[in-house]
py3Dmol code that shows the C-alpha trace and the ligand (Angstrom):
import py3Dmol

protein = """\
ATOM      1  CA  UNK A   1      46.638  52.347 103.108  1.00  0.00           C
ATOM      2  CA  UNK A   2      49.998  52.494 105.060  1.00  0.00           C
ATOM      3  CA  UNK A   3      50.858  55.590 107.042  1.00  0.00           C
ATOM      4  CA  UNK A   4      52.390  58.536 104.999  1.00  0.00           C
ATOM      5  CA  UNK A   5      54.361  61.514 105.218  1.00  0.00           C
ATOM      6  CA  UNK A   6      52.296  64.520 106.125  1.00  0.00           C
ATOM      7  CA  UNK A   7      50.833  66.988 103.597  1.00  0.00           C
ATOM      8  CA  UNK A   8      53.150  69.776 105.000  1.00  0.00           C
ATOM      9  CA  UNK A   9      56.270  67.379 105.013  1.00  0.00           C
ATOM     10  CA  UNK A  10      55.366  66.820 101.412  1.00  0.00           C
ATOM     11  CA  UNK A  11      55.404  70.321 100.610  1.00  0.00           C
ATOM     12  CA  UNK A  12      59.023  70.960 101.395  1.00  0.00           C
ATOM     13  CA  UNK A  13      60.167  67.764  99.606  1.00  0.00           C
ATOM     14  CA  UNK A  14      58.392  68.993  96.503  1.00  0.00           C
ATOM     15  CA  UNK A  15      59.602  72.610  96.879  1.00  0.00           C
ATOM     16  CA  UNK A  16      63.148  70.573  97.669  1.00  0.00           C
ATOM     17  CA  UNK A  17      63.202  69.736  93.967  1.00  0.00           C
ATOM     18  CA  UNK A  18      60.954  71.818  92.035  1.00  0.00           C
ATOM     19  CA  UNK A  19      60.887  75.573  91.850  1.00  0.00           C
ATOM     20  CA  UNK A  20      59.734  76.220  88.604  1.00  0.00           C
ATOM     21  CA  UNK A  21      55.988  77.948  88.785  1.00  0.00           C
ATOM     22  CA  UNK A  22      54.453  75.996  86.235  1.00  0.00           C
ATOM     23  CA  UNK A  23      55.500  72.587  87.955  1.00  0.00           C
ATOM     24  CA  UNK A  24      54.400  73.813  90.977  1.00  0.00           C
ATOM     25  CA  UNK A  25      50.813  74.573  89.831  1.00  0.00           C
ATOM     26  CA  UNK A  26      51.023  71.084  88.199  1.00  0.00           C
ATOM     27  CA  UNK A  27      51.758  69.325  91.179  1.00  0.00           C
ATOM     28  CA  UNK A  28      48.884  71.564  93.174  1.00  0.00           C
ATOM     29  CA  UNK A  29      46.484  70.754  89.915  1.00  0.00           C
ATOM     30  CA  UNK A  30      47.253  66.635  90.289  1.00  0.00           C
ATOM     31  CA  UNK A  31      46.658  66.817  94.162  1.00  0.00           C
ATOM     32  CA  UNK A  32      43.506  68.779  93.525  1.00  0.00           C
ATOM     33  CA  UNK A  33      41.757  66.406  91.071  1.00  0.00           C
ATOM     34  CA  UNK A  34      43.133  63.092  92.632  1.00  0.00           C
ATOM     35  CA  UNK A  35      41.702  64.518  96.165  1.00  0.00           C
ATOM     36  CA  UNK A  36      38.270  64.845  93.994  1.00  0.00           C
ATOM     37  CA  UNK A  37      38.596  61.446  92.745  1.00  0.00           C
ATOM     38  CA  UNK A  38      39.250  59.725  96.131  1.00  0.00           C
ATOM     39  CA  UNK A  39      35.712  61.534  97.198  1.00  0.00           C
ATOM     40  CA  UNK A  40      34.233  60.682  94.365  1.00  0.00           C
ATOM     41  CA  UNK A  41      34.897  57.305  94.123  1.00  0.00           C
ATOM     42  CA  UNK A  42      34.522  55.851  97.380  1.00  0.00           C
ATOM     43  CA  UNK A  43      37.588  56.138  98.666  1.00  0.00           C
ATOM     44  CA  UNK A  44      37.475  59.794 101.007  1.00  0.00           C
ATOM     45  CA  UNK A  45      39.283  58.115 104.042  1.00  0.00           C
ATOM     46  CA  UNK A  46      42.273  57.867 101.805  1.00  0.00           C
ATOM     47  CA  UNK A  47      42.532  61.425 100.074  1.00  0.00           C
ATOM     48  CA  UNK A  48      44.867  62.187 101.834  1.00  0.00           C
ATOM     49  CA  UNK A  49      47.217  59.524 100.704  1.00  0.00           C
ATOM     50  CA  UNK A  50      45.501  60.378  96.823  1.00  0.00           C
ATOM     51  CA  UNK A  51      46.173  63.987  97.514  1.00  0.00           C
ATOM     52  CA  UNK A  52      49.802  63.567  98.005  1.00  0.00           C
ATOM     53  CA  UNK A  53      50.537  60.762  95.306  1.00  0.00           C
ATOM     54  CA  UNK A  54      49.143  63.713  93.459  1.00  0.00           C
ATOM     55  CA  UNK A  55      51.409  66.609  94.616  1.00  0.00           C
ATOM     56  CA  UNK A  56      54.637  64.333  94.639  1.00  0.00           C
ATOM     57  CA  UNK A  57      53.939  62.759  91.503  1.00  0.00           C
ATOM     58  CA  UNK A  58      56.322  64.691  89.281  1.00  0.00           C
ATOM     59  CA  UNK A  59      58.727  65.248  92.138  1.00  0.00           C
ATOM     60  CA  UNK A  60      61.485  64.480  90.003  1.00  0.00           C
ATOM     61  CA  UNK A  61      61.086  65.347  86.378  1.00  0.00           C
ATOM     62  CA  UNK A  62      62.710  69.375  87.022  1.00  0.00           C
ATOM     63  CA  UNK A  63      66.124  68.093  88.016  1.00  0.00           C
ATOM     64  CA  UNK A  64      65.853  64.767  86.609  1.00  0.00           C
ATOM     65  CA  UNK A  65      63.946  64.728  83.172  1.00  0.00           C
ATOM     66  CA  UNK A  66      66.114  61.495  81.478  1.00  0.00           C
ATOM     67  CA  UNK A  67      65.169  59.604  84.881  1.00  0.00           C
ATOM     68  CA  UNK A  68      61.563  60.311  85.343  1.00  0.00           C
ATOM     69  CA  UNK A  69      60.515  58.069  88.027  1.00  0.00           C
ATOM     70  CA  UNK A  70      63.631  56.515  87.691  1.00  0.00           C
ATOM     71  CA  UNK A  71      65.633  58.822  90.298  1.00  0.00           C
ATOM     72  CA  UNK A  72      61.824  59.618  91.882  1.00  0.00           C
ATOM     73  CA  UNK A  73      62.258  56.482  94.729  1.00  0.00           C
ATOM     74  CA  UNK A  74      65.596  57.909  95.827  1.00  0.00           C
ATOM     75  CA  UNK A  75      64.307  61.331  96.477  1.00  0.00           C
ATOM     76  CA  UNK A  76      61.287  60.023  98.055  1.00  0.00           C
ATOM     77  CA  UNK A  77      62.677  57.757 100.209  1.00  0.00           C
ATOM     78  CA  UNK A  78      65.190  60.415 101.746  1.00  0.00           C
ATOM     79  CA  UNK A  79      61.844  62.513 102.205  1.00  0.00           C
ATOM     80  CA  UNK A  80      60.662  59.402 104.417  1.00  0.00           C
ATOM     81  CA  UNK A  81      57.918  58.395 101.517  1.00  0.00           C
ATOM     82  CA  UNK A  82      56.241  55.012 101.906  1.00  0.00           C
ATOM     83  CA  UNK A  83      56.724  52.368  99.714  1.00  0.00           C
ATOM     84  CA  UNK A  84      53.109  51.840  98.725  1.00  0.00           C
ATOM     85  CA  UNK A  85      52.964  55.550  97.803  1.00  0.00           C
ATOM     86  CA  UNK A  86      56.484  55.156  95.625  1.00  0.00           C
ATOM     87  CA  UNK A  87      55.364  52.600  94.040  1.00  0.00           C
ATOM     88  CA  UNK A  88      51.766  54.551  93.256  1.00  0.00           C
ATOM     89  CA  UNK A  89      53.859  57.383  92.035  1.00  0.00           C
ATOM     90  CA  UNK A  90      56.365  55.538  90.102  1.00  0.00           C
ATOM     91  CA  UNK A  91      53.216  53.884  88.216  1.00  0.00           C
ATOM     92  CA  UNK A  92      52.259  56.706  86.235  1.00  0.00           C
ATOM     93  CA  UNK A  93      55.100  56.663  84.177  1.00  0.00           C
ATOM     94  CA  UNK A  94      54.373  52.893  83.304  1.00  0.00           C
ATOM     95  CA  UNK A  95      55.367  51.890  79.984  1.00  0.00           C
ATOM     96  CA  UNK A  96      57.453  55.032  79.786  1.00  0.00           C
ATOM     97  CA  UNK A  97      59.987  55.004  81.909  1.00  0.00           C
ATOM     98  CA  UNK A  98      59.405  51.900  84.105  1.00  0.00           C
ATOM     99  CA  UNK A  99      57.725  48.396  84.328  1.00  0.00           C
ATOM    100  CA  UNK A 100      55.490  49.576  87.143  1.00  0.00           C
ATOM    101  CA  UNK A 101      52.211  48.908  86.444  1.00  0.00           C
ATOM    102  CA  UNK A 102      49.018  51.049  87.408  1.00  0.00           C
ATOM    103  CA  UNK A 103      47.205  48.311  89.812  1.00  0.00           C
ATOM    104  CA  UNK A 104      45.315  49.832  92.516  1.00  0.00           C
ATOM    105  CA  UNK A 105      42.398  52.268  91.246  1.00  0.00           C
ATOM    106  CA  UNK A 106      44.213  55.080  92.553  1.00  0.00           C
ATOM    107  CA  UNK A 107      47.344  54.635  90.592  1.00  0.00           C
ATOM    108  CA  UNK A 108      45.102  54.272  87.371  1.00  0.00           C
ATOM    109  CA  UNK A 109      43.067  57.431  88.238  1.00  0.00           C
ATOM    110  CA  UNK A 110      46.913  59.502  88.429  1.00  0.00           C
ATOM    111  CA  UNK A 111      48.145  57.217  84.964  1.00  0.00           C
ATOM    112  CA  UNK A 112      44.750  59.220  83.034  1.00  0.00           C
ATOM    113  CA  UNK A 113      44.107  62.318  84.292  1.00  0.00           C
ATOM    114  CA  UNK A 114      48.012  63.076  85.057  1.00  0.00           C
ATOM    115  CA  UNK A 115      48.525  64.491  81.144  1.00  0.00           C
ATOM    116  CA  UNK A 116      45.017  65.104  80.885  1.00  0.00           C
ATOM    117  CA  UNK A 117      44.875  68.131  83.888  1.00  0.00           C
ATOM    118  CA  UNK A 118      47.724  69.766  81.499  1.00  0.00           C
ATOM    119  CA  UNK A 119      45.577  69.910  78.276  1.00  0.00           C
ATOM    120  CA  UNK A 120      42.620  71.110  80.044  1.00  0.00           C
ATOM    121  CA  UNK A 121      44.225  73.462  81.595  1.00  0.00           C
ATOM    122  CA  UNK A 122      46.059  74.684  77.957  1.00  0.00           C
ATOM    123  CA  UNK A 123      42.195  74.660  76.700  1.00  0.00           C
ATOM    124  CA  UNK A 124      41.387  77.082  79.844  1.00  0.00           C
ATOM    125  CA  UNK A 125      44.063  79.253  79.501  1.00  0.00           C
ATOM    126  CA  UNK A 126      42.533  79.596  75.584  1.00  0.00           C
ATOM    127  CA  UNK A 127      38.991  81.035  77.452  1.00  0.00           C
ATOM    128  CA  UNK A 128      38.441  84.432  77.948  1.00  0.00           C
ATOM    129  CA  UNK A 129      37.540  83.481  81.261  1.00  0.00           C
ATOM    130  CA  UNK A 130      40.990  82.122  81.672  1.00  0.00           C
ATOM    131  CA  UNK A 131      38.817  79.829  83.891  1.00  0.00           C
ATOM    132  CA  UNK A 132      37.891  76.069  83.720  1.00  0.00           C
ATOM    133  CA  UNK A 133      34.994  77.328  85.214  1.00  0.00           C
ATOM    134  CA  UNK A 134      32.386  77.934  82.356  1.00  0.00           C
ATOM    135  CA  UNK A 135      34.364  75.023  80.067  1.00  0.00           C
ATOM    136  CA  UNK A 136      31.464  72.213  78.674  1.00  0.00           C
ATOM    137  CA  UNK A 137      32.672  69.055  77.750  1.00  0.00           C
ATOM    138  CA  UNK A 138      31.982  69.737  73.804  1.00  0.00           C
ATOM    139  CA  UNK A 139      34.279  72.158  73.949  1.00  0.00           C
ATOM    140  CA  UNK A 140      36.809  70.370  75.532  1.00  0.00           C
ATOM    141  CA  UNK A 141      36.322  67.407  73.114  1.00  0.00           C
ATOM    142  CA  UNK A 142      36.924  69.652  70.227  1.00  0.00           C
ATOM    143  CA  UNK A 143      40.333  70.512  71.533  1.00  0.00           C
ATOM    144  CA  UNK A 144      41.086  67.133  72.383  1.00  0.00           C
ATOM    145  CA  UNK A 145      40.332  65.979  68.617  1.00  0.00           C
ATOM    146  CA  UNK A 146      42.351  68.961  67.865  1.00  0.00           C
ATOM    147  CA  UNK A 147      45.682  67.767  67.140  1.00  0.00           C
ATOM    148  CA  UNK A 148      47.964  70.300  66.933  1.00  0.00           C
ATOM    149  CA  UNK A 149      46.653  71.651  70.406  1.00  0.00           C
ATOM    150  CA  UNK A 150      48.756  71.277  73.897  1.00  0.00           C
ATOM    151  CA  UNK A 151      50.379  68.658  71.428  1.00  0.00           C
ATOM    152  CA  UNK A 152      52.751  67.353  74.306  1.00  0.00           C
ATOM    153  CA  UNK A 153      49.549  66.299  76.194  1.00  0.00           C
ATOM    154  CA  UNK A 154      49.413  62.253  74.863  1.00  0.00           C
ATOM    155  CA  UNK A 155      46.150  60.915  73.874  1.00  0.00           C
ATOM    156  CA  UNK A 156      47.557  57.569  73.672  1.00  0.00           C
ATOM    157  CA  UNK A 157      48.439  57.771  77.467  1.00  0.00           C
ATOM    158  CA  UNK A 158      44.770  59.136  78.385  1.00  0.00           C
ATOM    159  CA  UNK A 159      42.815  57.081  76.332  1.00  0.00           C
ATOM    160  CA  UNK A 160      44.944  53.566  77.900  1.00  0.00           C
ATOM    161  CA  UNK A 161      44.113  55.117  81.112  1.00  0.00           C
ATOM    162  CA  UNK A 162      40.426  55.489  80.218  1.00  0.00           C
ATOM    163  CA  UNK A 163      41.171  52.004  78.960  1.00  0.00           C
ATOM    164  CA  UNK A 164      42.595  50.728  82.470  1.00  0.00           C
ATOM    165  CA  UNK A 165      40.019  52.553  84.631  1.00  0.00           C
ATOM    166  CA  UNK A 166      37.205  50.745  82.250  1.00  0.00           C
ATOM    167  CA  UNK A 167      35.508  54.247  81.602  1.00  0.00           C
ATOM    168  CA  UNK A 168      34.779  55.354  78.092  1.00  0.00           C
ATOM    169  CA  UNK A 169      36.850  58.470  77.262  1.00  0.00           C
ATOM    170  CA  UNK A 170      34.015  60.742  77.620  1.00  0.00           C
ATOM    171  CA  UNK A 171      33.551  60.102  81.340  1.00  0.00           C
ATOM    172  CA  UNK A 172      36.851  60.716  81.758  1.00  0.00           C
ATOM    173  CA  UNK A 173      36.933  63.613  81.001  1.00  0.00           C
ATOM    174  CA  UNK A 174      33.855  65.227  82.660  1.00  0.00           C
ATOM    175  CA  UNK A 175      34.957  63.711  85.583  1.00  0.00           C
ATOM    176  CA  UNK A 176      38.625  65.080  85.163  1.00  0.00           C
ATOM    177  CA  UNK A 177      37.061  68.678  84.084  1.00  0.00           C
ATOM    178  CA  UNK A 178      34.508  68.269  87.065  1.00  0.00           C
ATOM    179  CA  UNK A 179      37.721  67.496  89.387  1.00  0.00           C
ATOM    180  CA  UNK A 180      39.817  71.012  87.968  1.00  0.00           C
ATOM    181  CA  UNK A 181      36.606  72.837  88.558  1.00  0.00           C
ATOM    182  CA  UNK A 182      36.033  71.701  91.792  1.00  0.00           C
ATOM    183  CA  UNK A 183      39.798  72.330  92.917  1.00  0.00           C
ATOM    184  CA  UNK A 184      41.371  75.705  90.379  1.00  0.00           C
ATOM    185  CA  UNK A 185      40.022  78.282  93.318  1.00  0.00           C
ATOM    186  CA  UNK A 186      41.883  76.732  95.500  1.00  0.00           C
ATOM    187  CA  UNK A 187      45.326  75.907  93.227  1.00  0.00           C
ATOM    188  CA  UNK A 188      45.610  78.664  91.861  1.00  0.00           C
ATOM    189  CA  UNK A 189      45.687  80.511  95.523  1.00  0.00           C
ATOM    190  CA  UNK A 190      48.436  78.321  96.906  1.00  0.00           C
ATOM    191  CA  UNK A 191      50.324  78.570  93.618  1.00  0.00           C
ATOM    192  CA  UNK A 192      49.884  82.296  93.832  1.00  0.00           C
ATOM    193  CA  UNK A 193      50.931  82.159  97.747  1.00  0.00           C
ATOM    194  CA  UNK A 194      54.122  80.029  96.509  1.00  0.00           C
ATOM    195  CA  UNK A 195      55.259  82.568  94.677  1.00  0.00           C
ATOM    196  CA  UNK A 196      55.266  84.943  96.519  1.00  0.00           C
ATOM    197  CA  UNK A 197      56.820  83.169  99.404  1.00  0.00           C
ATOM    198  CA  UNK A 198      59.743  82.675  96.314  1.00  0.00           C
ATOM    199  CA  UNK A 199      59.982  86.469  95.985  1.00  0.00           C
ATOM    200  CA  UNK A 200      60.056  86.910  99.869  1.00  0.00           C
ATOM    201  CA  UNK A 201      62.771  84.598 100.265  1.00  0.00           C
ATOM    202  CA  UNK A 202      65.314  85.904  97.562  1.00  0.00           C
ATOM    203  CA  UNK A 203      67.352  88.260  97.857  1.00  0.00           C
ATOM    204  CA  UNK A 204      66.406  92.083  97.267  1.00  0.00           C
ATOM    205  CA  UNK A 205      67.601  93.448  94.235  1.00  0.00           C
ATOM    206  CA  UNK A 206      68.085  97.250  92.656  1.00  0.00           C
ATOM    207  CA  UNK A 207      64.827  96.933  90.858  1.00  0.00           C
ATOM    208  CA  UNK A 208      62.791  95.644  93.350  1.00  0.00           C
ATOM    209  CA  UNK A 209      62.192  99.558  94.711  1.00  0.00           C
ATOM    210  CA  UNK A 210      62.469 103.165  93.405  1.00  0.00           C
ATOM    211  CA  UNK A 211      65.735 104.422  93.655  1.00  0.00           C
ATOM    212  CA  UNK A 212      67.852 107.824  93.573  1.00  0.00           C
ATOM    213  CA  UNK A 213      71.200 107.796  92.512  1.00  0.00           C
ATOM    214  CA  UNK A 214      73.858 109.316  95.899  1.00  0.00           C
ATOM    215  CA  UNK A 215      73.752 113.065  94.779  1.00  0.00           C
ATOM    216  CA  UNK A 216      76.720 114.557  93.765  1.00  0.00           C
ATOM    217  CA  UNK A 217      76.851 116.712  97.916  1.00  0.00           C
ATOM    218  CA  UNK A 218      78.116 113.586 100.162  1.00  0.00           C
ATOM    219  CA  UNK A 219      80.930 112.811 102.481  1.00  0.00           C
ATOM    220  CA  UNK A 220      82.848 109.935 102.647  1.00  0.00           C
ATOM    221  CA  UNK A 221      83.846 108.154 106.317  1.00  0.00           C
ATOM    222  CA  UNK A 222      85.455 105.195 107.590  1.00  0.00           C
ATOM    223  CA  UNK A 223      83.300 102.655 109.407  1.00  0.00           C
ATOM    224  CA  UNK A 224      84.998 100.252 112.040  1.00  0.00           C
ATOM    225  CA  UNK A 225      83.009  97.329 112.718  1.00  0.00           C
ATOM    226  CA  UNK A 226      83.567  93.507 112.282  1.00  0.00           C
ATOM    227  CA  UNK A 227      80.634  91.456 110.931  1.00  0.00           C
ATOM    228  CA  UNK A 228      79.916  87.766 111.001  1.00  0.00           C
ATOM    229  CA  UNK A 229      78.922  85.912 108.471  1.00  0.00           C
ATOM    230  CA  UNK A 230      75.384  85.418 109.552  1.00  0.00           C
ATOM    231  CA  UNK A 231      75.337  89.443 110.221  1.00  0.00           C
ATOM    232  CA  UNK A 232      76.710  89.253 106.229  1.00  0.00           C
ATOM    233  CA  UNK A 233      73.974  87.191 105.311  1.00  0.00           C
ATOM    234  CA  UNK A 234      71.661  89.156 106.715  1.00  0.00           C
ATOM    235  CA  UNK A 235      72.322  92.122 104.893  1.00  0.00           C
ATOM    236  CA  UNK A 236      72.870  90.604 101.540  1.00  0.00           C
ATOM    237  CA  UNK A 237      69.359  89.045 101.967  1.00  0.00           C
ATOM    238  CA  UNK A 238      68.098  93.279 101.416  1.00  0.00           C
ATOM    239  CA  UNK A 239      65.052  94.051 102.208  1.00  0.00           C
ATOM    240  CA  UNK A 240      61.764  95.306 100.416  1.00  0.00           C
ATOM    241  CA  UNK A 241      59.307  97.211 102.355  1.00  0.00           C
ATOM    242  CA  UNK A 242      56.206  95.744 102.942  1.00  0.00           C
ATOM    243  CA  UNK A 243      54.554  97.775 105.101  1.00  0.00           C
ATOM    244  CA  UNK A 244      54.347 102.238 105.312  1.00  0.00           C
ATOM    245  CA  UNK A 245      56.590 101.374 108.425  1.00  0.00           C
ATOM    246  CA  UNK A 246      59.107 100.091 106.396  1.00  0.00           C
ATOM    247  CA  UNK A 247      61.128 102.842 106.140  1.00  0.00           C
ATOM    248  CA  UNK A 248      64.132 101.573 104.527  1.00  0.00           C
ATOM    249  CA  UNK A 249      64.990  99.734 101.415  1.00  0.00           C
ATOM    250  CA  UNK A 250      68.388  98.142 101.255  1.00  0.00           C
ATOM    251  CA  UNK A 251      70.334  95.753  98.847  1.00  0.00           C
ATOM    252  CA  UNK A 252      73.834  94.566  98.059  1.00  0.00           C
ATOM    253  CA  UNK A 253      75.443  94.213  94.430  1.00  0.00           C
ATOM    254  CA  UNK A 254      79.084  92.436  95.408  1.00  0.00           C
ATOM    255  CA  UNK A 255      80.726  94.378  98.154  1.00  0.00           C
ATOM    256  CA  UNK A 256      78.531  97.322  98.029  1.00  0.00           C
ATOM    257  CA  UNK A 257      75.700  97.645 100.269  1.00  0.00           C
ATOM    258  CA  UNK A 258      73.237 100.375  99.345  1.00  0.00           C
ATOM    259  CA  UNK A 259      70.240 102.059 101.719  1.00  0.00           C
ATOM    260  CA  UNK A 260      67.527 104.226 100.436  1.00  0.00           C
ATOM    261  CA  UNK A 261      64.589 105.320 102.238  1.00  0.00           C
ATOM    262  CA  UNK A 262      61.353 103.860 101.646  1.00  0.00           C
ATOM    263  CA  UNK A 263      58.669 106.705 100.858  1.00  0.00           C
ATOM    264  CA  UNK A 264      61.320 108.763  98.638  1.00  0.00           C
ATOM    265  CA  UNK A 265      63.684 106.357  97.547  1.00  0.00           C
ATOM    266  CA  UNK A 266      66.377 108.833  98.233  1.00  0.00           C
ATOM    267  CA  UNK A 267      69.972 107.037  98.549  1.00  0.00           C
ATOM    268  CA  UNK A 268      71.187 107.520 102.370  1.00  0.00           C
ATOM    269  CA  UNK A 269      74.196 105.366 102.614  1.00  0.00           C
ATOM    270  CA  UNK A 270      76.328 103.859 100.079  1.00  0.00           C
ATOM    271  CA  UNK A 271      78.909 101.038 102.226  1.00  0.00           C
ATOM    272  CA  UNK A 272      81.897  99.894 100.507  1.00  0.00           C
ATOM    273  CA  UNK A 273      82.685  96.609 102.519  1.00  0.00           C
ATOM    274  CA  UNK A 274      86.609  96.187 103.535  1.00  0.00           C
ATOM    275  CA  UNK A 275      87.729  92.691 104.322  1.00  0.00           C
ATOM    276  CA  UNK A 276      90.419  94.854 106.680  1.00  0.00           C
ATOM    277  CA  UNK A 277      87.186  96.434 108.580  1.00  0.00           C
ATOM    278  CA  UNK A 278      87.608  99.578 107.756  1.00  0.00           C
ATOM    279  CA  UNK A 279      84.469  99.909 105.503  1.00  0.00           C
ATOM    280  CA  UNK A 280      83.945 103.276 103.154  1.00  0.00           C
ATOM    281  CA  UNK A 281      80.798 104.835 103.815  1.00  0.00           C
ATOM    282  CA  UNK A 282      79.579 107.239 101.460  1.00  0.00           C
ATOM    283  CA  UNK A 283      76.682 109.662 102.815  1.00  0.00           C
ATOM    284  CA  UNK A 284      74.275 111.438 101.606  1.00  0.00           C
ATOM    285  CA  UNK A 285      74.848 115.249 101.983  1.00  0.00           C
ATOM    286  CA  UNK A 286      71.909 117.008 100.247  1.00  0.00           C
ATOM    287  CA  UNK A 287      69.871 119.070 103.043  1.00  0.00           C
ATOM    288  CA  UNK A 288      66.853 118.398 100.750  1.00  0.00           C
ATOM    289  CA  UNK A 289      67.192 114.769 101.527  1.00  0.00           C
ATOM    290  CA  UNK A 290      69.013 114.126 104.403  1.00  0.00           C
ATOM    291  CA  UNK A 291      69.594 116.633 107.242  1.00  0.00           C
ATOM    292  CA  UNK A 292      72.147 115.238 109.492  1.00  0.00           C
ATOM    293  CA  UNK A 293      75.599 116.790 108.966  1.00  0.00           C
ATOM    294  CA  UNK A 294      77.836 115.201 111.040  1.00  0.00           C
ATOM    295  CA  UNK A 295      79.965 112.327 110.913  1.00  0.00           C
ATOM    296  CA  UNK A 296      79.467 111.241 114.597  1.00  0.00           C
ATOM    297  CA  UNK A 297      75.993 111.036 114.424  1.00  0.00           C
ATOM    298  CA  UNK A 298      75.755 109.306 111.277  1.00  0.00           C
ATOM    299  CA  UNK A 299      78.389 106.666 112.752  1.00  0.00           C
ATOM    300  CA  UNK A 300      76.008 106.285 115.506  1.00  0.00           C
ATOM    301  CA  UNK A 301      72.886 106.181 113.724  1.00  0.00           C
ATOM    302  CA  UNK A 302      74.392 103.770 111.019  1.00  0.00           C
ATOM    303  CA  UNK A 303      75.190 101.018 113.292  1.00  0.00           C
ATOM    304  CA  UNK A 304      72.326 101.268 115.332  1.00  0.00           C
ATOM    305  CA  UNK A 305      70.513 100.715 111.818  1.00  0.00           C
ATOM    306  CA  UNK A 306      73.121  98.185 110.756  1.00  0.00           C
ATOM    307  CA  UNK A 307      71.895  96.214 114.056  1.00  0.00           C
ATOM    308  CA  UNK A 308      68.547  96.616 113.344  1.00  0.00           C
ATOM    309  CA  UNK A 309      69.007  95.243 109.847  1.00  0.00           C
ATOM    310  CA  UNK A 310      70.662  92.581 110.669  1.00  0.00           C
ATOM    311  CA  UNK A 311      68.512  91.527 113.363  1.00  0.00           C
ATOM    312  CA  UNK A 312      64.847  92.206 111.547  1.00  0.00           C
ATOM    313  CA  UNK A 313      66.291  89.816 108.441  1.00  0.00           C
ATOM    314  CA  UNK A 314      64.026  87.218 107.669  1.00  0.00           C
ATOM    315  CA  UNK A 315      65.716  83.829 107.186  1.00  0.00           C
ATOM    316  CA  UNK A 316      67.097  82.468 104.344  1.00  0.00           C
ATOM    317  CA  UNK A 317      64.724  80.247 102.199  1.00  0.00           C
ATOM    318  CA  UNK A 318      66.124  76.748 102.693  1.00  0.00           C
ATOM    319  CA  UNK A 319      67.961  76.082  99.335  1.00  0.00           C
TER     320      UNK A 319
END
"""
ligand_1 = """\
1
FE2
Fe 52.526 65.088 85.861
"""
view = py3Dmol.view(width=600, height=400)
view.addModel(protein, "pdb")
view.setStyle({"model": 0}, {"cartoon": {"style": "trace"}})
view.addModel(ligand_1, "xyz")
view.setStyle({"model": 1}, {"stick": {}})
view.zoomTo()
view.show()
């Protein structure tokens, strides 16, 4: 098979286009079992290739629903996708949204297990177990017949797949339930790891922390100080603690920027942002909270904070 985009190039062109969880875990769930199939089958010098038809297999369908593998080749050929894996990707939507037809026995393997991995997963999520793990195939048939169940999952599409790959349905899906038990450890890890990488990179919010209200005993001063818009950035970004040595918690709502310490959640300074520079900083005064009492120091201490801030920011996430 032709050479291909790296796993970790793949990545970002999926997250490019997809941020909803659930897709996310789909495409991780499709990479798992096709990866499981190429060892399977005879074909484990080209899982990686299987791996990543897998994981960009869908890389359309959040933005671009009406155009299922329609708008897919653009997207992929920007992300410097190969043609052979287009048109393995775009053949899973055969006789759905295009005329490409499931040839090789990899593109067959994605055409019948692609809906399939979503109604076994459904009929996991049913388990107390939550798990795939301690699933039999009988019980897994009896959803299958089940009509009504993870109804969007088509048995017409699995059972031509079944048809194409020359497997009675049965073997299909042990092997496709074999494949999700093999690979859920591992999904649902990265999925979880995605996420939180998504909370990381957004920006810190008024819930994200405990927080006091400014007491009523606080002083108001005028800051002077000119900020870029990177430094602006950076501060809008927030920041959650993550670690006891976090000790401050900071957010913006519009033009005001709000800092509470960490362990207490005790609001220190409330800035008012001034397009003229001359930014209103409101301080907290309450000895029980907050000993310094003088306007000089808490100039000094707020931009050497302010500098700190802005430096320690992590980076924006990309989109
Ligand atoms: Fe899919």
């Amino acid at each position: 098979m032709e050479n291909h985009i790296s796993r970790e190039a793949a990545v970002e062109l999926l997250k490019n286009y997809n941020k909803d969880s659930f897709h996310l875990q789909h495409a991780l769930t499709v990479e798992g079992v096709m990866r499981w199939y190429a060892r399977q089958l005879g074909f484990a010098q080209d899982e990686d290739f299987w791996g990543i038809v897998g994981l960009l297999h869908d890389i359309d369908f959040e933005m671009y629903p009406e155009e299922h593998c329609i708008k897919a080749p653009e997207l992929l050929r920007e992300g410097g996708v190969g043609e052979e894996m287009i048109h393995a990707i775009c053949s899973h939507a055969y006789g759905m949204h295009v005329d490409v037809k499931p040839e090789h026995t990899m593109e067959k393997v994605l055409f019948a297990t692609d809906e399939l991995t979503g109604l076994i997963w459904a009929a996991a999520l049913m388990r107390p177990s939550l798990s795939t793990q301690d699933m039999e195939l009988k019980s897994l048939k009896k959803k299958y017949k089940s009509k009504g169940f993870a109804a969007g999952c088509s048995r017409d599409v699995i059972e031509k797949g079944a048809e194409m790959l020359g497997w009675p349905l049965d073997e299909l899906l042990q092997k496709t339930l074999d494949a999700m038990k093999d690979c859920e450890t591992k999904v649902l890890k990265e999925s979880a790891l995605w996420q939180d990488m998504k909370k990381k990179s957004r920006a810190a919010r008024r819930g994200d922390w405990k927080t006091e209200p400014m007491p009523e005993q606080h002083e108001t001063f005028i800051l002077d100080r000119s900020f870029t818009d990177n430094e602006m950035d950076a501060l809008r970004r927030g920041n959650i603690p993550q670690a006891m040595e976090d000790k401050w918690f900071w957010y913006m709502e519009g033009s005001t920027f709000w800092a509470h310490r960490s362990w207490t959640g005790y609001c220190i300074y409330q800035i008012e942002f001034k397009e003229d520079n001359h930014h209103v900083v409101t301080v907290n005064r309450n000895p029980e909270q907050y000993k310094c009492t003088s306007v000089e120091e808490d100039i000094e201490s707020l931009n050497r904070l302010l500098d700190q801030w802005i430096c320690n920011s992590r980076p924006a996430s990309r989109r």
